[in-house]
C-alpha positions, -999 to 999 in steps of 0.1 A, spaced: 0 0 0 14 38 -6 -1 57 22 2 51 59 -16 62 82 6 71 115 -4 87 150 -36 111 152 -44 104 118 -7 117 100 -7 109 64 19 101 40 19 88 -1 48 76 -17 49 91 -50 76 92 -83 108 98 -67 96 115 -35 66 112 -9 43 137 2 29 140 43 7 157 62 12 160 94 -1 186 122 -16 211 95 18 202 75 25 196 43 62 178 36 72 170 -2 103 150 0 117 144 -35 153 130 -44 164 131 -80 192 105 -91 226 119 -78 212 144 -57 207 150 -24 172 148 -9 153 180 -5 123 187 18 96 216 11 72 219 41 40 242 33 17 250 58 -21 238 52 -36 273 60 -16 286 36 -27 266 5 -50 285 -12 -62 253 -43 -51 215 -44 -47 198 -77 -47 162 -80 -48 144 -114 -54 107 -108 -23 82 -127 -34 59 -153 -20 26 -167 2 48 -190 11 80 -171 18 92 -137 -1 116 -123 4 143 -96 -7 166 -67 2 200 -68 -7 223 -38 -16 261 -51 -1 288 -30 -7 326 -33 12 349 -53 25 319 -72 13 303 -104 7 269 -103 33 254 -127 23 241 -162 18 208 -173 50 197 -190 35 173 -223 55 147 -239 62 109 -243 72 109 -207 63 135 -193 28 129 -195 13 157 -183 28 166 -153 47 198 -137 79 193 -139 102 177 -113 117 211 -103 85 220 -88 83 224 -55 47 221 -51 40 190 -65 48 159 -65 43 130 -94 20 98 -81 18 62 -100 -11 49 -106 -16 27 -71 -17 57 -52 -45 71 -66 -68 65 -32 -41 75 -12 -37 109 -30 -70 119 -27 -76 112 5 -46 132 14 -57 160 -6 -88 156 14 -74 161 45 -56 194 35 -83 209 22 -103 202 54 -74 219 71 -74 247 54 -111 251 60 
């Protein structure tokens, strides 16, 4: 399974080369790109102003972006591989296969209840 569910409810999906967590009104995108060192991004959940979460199919990955203000929300990158997803470099989103579909959503869920 790709989400766990730790104390008081704490969420976390493992996604494309990263994970995603909410924790304490907390969101943590970890993401770790070959030959790099891991980097963490923590957003607060009252702070997020949208969610985005496009579900993975058999083909493509999807992804779940968080939206905060005075930033756009970065573009869909389209290609062969790409599939339409931001791009890595985003730290706001992170890229999801296709078996953490459920896992993603109810996450988003959860943030967007945070945020009230």
């Amino acid at each position: 399974m790709t989400t766990s569910l730790t104390r008081r409810g704490d969420m976390r999906v493992k996604g494309v080369m990263g994970s995603v967590s909410f924790e304490d009104g907390w969101i943590t995108i970890t993401k770790k790109e070959v030959g790099q060192q891991e980097r963490q991004f923590r957003i607060r959940a009252a702070d997020v102003t949208g969610t985005r979460l496009k579900p993975a199919t058999a083909l493509f990955h999807g992804y779940v972006q968080f939206l905060l203000p005075g930033s756009a929300p970065a573009t869909e990158t389209k290609g062969l591989f790409a599939g339409g997803r931001p791009p890595h470099s985003d730290p706001h989103s992170l890229s999801i296969r296709r078996s953490a579909n459920d896992a993603a959503a109810m996450l988003v869920a959860a943030v967007e209840a945070a945020r009230g």
